[in-house]
VEXGU-493424 format. One record per residue (C-alpha): z negated, x negated, y; residue number from 0; residue in one letter. Coordinates in steps of 0.1 Angstrom, whole numbers. Layout:
N
<<Z,X,Y>,NUM,A>
...
REM end
This chain:
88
<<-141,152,-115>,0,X>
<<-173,141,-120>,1,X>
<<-183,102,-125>,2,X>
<<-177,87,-157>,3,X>
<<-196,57,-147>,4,X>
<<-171,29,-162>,5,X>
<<-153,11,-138>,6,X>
<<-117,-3,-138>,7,X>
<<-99,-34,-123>,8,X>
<<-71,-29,-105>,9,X>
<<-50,-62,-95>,10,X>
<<-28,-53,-61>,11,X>
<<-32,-28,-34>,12,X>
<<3,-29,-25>,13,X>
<<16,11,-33>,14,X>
<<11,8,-72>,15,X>
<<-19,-7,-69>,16,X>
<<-33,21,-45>,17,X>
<<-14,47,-65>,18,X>
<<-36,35,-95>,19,X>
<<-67,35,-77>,20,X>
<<-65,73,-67>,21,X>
<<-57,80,-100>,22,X>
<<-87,67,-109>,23,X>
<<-105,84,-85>,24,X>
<<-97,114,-93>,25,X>
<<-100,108,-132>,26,X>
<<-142,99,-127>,27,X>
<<-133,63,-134>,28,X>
<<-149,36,-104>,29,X>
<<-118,11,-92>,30,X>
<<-122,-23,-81>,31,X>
<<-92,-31,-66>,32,X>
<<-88,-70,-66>,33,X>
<<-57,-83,-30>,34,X>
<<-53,-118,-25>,35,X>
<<-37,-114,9>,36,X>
<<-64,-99,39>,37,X>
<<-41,-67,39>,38,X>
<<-37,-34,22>,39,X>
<<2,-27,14>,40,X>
<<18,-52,-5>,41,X>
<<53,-65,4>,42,X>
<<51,-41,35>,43,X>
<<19,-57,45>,44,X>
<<28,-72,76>,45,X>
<<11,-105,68>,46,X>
<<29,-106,34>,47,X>
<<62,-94,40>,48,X>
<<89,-117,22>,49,X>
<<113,-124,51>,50,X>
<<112,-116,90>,51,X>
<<130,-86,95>,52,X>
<<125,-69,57>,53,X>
<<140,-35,61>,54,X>
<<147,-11,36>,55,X>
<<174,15,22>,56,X>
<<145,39,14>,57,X>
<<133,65,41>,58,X>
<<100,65,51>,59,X>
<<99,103,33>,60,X>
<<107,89,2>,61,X>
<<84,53,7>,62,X>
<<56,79,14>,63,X>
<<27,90,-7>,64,X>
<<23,131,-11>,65,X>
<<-10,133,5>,66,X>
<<-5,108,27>,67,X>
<<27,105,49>,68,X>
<<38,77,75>,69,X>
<<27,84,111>,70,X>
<<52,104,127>,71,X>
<<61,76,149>,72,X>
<<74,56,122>,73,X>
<<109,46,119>,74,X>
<<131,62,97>,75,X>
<<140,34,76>,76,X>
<<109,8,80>,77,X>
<<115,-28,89>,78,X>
<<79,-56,85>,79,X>
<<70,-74,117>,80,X>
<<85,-101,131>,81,X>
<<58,-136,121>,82,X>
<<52,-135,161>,83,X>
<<45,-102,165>,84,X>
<<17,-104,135>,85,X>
<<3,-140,153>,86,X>
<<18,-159,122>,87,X>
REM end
């Protein structure tokens, strides 16, 4: 789609927030997509994750975006860094 030319603020670029910028994207709108933390990912960021050790019940299939799927050497179920394996 062609360029609208208005632009739209997006607050987060954890999955929603990313999701909402491709949307955009693809609807000729410009995102500005505003993360307070220095990463992309939200709570699976590995600088912003909420404990050591976060896993989830979720797959990495169903944690996944269509057109964009985990590396293949991902774990099945994903778990955030440990704080000294991210230099916390």
């Amino acid at each position: 789609m062609e360029n609208s030319g208005l632009k739209v603020a997006i607050v987060g670029a954890g999955p929603a927030g990313l999701a909402c910028a491709k949307y955009a994207l693809e609807n000729g709108l410009t995102p500005c997509v505003f993360e307070k933390s220095g990463e992309l990912g939200g709570l699976w960021a590995s600088d912003t994750a909420v404990w050591e050790g976060l896993y989830t019940n979720l797959s990495k299939y169903a944690m996944s975006f269509s057109d964009h799927c985990w590396p293949s050497n991902t774990c099945l179920l994903y778990t955030s860094p440990s704080p000294r394996d991210r230099g916390n």
